[in-house]
N, C-alpha and C positions, 0 to 999 in steps of 0.2 A: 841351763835352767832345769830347776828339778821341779815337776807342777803333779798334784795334786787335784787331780779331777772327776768332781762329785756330780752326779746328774741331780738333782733338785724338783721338788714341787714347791719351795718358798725357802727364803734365806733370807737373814738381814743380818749387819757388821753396825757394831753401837760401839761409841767411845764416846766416855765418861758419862754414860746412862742416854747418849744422843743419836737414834739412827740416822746414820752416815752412808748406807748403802743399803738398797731393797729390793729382791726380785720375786716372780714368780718363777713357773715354769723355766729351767734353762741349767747350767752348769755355776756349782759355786770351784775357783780355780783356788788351790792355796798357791802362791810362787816363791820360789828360793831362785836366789838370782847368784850362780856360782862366779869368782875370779875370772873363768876361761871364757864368760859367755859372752857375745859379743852382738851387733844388731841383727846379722843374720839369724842369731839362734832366736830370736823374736820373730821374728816373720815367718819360720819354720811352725813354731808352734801357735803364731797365733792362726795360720793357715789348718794348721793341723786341727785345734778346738771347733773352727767354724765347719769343718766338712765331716768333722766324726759324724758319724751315723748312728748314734745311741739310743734314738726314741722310736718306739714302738709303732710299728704301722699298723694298718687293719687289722692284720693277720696273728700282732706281736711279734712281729718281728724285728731288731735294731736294722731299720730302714731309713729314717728319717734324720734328719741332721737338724742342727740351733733353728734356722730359718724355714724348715720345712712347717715347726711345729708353734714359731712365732716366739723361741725362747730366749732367754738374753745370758747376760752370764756376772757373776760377782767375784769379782778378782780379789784377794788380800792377800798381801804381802807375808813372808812368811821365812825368812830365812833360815829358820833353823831346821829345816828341810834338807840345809846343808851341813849339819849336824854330821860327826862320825863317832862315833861310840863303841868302833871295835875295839878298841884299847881304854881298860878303867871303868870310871862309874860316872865322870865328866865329862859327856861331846865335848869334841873340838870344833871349833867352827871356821878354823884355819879357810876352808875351801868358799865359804860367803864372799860375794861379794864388798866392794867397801858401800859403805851405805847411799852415796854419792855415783857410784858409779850402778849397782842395784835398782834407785830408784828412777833413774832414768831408762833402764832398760825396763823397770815393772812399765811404767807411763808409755814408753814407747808400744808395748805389748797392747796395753788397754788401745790405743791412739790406732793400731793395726786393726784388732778386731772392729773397733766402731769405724773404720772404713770400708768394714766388709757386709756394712750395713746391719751391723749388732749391737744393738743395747747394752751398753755397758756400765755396770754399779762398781764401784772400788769403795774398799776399806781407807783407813789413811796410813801410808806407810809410816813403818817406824811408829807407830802407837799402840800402847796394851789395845787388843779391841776384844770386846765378846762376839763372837760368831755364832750365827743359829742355823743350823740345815736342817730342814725335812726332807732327809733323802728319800731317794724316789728308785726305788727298787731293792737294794740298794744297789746302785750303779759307781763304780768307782774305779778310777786308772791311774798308772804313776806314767807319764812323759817325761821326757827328755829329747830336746834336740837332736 
């Protein structure tokens, strides 16, 4: 899994002019779901989002974690993440998962965090969607399992 992790003051995911996903406060996640990833590499990362420590404490300092600060998070789907573009002017996206196998691991991903007591908004996979972030800092990470 290759993830894209935005910290946010508000975010929403609209397809075909329809909001489909809305948050405040919390992480918008893009996800590329690679061939080699498997369920463990879900549970890794969705462990990993829920304990990051990226929001500001009293002091400013990144202390705080998603539930410290009451945040949720907006997952969409995103394979081209797995994109390789070292060779040419065309990514290959050879390394994507197949979309079947991909959307099962995005779902399982969401289905993890919201057991770990996080609010969770998703885009819809596999759909053109517009994406909105107010990033919040800006705060931003590349993950991987």
């Amino acid at each position: 899994m290759k993830i894209v992790l935005q910290r946010c003051l508000s975010a929403r995911v609209e397809v075909e002019s329809q909001v489909v996903g809305q948050i405040e406060r919390g992480f918008v996640a893009f996800v590329g779901v690679t061939r080699d990833d498997c369920p463990s590499n879900a549970a890794k990362v969705a462990q990993k989002i829920a304990g990051l420590r990226l929001f500001n404490d009293e002091a400013g300092r990144f202390n705080l974690a998603l539930k410290d600060v009451g945040g949720k998070v907006l997952l969409i789907s995103n394979f081209t993440l797995c994109g390789d573009a070292r060779k040419g002017n065309r990514p290959s996206f050879m390394a994507a998962a197949l979309p079947d196998d991909a959307k099962r691991l995005f779902e399982s991903l969401a289905t993890l965090l919201a057991a770990q007591g996080i609010e969770v908004q998703k885009g819809v996979f596999g759909a053109d969607m517009r994406v909105f972030v107010e990033n919040d800092g800006p705060v931003t990470l590349l993950l991987e399992p």
